[in-house]
C-alpha positions in Angstrom: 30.7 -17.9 105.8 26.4 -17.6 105.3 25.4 -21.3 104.3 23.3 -21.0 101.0 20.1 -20.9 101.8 17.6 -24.2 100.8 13.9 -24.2 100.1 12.5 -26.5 101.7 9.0 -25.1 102.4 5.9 -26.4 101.1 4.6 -25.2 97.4 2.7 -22.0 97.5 -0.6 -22.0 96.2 -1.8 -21.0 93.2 -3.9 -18.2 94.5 -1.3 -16.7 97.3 1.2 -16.0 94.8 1.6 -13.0 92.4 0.5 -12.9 89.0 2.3 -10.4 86.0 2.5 -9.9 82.2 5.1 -10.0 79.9 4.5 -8.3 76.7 6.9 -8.4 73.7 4.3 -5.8 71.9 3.8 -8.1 69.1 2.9 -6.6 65.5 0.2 -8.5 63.7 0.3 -9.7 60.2 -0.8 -6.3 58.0 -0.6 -4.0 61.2 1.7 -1.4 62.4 4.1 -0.8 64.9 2.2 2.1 66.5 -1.1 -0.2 66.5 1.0 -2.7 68.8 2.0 0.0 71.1 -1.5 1.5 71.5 -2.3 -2.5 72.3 0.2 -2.8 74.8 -1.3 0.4 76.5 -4.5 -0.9 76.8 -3.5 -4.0 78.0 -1.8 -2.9 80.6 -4.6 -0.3 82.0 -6.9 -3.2 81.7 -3.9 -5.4 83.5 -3.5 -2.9 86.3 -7.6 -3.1 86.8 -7.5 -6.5 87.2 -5.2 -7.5 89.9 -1.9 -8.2 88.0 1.2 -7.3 89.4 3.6 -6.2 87.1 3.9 -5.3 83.6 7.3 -6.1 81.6 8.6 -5.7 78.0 11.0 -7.3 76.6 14.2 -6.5 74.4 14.4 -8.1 70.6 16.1 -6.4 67.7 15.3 -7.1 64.0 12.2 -8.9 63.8 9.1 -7.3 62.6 6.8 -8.7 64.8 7.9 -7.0 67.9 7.5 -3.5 68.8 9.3 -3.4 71.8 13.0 -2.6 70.9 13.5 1.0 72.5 12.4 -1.0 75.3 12.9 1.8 78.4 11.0 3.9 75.8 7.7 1.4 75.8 8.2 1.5 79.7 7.8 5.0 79.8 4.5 4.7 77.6 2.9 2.6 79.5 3.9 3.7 83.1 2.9 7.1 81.8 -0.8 5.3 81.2 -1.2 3.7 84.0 -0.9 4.3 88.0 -0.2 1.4 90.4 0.6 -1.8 88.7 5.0 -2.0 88.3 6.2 -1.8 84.4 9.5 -2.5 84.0 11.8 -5.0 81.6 12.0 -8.4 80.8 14.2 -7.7 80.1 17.5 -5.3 78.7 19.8 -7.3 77.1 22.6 -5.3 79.3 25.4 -6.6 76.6 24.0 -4.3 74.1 24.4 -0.9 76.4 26.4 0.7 78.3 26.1 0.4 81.7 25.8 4.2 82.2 23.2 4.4 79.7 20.7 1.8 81.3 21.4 3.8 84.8 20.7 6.8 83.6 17.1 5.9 81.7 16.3 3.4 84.1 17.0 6.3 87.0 14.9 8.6 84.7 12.0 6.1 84.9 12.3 5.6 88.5 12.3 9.4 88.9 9.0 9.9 86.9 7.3 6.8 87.8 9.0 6.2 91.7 8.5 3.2 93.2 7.0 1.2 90.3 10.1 0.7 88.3 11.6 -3.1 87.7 15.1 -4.1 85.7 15.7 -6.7 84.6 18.6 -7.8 82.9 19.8 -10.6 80.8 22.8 -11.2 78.8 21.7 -12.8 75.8 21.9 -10.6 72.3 18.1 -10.4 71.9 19.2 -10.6 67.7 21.0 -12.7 65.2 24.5 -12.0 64.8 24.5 -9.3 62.2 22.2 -7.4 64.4 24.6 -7.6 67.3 27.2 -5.7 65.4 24.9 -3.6 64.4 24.6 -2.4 67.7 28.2 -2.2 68.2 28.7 -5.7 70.3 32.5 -6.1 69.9 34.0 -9.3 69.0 34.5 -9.7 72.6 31.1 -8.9 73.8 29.5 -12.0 74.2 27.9 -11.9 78.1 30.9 -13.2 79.1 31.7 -10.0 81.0 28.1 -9.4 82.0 29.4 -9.4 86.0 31.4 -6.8 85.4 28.9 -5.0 83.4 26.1 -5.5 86.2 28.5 -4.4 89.1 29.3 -1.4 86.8 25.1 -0.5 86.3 24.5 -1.3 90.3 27.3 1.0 91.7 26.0 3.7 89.6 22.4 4.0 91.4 24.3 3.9 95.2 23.3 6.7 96.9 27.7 7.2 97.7 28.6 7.2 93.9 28.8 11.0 93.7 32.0 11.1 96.3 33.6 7.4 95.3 32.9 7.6 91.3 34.2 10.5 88.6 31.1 9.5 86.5 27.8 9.5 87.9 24.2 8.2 86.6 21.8 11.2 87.0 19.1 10.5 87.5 20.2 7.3 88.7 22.1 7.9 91.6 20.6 6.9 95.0 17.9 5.7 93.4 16.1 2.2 94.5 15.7 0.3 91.4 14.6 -3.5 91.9 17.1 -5.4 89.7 16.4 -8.7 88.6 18.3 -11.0 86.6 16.9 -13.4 83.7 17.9 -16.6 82.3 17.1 -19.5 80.7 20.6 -21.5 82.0 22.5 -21.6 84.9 24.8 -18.8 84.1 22.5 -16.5 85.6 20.5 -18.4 88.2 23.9 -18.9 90.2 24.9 -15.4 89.3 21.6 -13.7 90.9 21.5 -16.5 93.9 25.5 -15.5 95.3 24.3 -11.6 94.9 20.9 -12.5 96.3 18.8 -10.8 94.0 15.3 -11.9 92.4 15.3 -14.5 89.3 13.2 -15.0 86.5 13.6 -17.9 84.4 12.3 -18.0 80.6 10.4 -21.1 80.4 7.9 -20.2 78.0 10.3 -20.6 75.5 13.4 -22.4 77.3 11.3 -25.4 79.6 14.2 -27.9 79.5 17.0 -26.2 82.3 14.0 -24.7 84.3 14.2 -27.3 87.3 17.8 -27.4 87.4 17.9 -23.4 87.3 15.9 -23.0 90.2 17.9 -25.7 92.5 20.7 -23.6 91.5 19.8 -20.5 92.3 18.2 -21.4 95.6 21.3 -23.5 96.8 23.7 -20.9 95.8 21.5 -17.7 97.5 23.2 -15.9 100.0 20.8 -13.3 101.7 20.9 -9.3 101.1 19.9 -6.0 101.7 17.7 -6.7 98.4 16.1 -9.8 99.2 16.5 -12.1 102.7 15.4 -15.2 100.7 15.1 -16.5 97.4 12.6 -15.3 95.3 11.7 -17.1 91.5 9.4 -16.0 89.4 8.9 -18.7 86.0 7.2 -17.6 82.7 4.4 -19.4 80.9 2.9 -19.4 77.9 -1.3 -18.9 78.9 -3.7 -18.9 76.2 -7.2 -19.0 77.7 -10.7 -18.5 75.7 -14.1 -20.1 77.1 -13.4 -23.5 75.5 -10.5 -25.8 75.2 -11.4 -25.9 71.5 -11.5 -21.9 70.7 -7.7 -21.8 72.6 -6.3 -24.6 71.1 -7.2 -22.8 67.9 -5.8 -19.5 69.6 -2.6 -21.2 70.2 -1.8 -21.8 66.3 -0.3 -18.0 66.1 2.3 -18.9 68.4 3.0 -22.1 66.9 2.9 -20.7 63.8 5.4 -17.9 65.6 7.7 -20.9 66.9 7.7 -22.5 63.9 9.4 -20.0 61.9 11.9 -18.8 64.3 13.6 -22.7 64.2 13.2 -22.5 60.5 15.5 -19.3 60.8 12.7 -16.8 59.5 11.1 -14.1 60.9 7.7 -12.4 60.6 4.5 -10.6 61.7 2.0 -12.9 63.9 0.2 -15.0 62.1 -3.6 -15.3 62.5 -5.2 -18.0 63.9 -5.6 -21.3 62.1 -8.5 -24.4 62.0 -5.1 -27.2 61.7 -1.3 -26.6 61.3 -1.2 -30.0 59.8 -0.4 -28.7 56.4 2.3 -26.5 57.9 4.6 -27.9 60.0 5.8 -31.6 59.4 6.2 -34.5 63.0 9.6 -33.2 63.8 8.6 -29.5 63.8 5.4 -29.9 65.2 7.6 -32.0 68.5 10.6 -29.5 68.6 8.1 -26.6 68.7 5.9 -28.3 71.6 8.7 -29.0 73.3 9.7 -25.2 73.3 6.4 -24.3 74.2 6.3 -26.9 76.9 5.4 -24.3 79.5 2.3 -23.7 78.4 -1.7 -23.2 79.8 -4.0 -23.5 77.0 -7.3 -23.9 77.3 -10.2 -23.0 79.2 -10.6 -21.1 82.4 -10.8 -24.6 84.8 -8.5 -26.1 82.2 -5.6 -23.5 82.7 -6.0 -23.0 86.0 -5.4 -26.8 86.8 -2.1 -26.8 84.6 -0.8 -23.3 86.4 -1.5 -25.6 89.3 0.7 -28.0 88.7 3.2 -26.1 87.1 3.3 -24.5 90.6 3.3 -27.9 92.2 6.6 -28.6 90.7 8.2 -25.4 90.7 7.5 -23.3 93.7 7.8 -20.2 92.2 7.3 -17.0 93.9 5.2 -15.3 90.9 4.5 -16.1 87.4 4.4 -14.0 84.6 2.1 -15.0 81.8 3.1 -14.5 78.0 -0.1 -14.9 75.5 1.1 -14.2 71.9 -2.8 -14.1 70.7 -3.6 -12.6 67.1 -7.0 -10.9 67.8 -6.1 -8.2 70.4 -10.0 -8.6 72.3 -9.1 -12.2 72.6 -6.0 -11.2 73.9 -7.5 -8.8 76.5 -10.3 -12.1 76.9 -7.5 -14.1 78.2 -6.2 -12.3 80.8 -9.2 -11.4 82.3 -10.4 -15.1 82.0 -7.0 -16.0 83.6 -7.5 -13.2 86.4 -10.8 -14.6 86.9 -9.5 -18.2 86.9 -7.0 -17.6 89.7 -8.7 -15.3 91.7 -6.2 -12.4 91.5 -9.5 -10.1 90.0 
């Protein structure tokens, strides 16, 4: 039996560890859909110039401030705009497709753009309920079978699945297609450790399970022909503008964002506000910092020493940065401060 392996190394540095993006397109109060796509674009060509690493969209359904819901169809944009940097998903909510379907467009993607293609998968609805059904979830799809579905979707790309399989994924088949899986519990920290693939956790918006997540999935890895080690990568919130002041201001569309969701609306982002006093009362205001937790606000010297300690304590392999900033230059402001910062420019 392989023992599971332990990290026990010493934290990597800030600076000798990748750095990506994860984008959930957001539409801004009184745009459009297609403005937030052309954003995306550019933000990724300018990503791709500046040293980041990889470029991911996420899955959501139902809310109109996110334009990312076809979400193999916004990879295809933007790997179609860009050249080197790797665009992939953070990710498909695999409950919500069938298997075949992911391996085909993901194989299509990998077949256009080879070589700079990431999945990743989690097992969460990406909706509210309604929505689910909506998208034919069955009573008894509720990630409970997401194993099965993810040995379903890996068998389809191996290279033997036209003599061993009736149905085949092509494009798909015999394709290398970097799977990860996401999570913001256990569930799928052990699940990605005993297959030994990479994990990415979703602390910028689920802090409170991070540390446990990552002891589990590093006890419980057994090595593969996909990775020989574990390999982490933790989100964060990064809001970064040339003064602490100007990105604590920044940092009231998000909150403003936040706030809404655990009041059980949803919306377009919010500009920017001088004080959320008047909007969100002393409980609100602690359950959405403590959501937000995760999170580098400030300026260059000031984010750069809180992604250093949140690398102290985690020891993650990458992080990938999440900035839901009204103003798209500010936005693109950001992450080049933030390049700049951490020396990845």
């Amino acid at each position: 039996m392989t023992e599971p392996h332990l990290d026990h190394t010493a934290p990597k540095a800030l600076r000798d560890i990748p750095l990506s993006i994860l984008d959930l397109a957001p539409i801004t109060a009184g745009s459009t859909a297609a403005h937030s796509l052309r954003n995306t674009l550019d933000l990724a060509q300018h990503a791709e110039k500046w040293g980041y690493n990889r470029y991911w969209l996420a899955e959501h359904h139902n809310m109109p401030g996110i334009a990312s819901s076809a979400t193999s169809v916004v990879i295809g944009h933007v790997a179609g705009g860009t050249n080197t940097i790797r665009v992939g998903s953070g990710g498909i909510m695999l409950p919500n497709h069938a298997p075949l379907v992911i391996a085909e467009q993901f194989g299509t993607l990998e077949s256009l753009y080879p070589g700079r293609i990431d999945l990743g998968l989690g097992r969460a609805p990406g909706s509210d309920q309604l929505t689910s059904r909506a998208l034919r979830r069955g009573p008894g799809s509720d990630g409970q079978d997401f194993p099965d579905r993810l040995g379903e979707l890996r068998n389809y790309f191996q290279p033997t699945s036209g003599s061993s399989m009736r149905i085949r994924a092509i494009p798909g088949e015999g394709l290398h297609v970097p799977i990860w899986l996401l999570g913001s519990s256990g569930f799928s920290a052990q699940l990605a450790g005993q297959l030994g693939l990479p994990f990415s956790f979703a602390s910028h918006f689920a802090p409170d399970y991070l540390m446990p997540a990552l002891d589990l999935y590093r006890s419980s890895f057994r090595p593969s022909s996909e990775l020989s080690k574990p390999y982490a990568m933790i989100g964060v919130n990064v809001i970064c503008a040339d003064t602490d002041e100007e990105a604590q201001r920044l940092a009231t569309s998000p909150y403003q964002q936040f706030l809404n969701i655990i009041r059980g609306r949803t919306g377009q982002l919010s500009p920017p506000v001088d004080s959320m006093d008047d909007l969100w009362n002393l409980q609100e205001q602690a359950i959405v910092k403590r959501q937000l937790s995760f999170s580098a606000i400030g300026s260059p010297a000031t984010v750069r020493a809180q992604l250093e300690q949140f690398q102290q304590t985690t020891n993650a392999d990458e992080i990938i940065v999440a900035a839901a900033i009204y103003d798209h230059k500010a936005r693109l402001h950001s992450y080049e401060l933030l390049a700049d910062a951490v020396g990845i420019k």
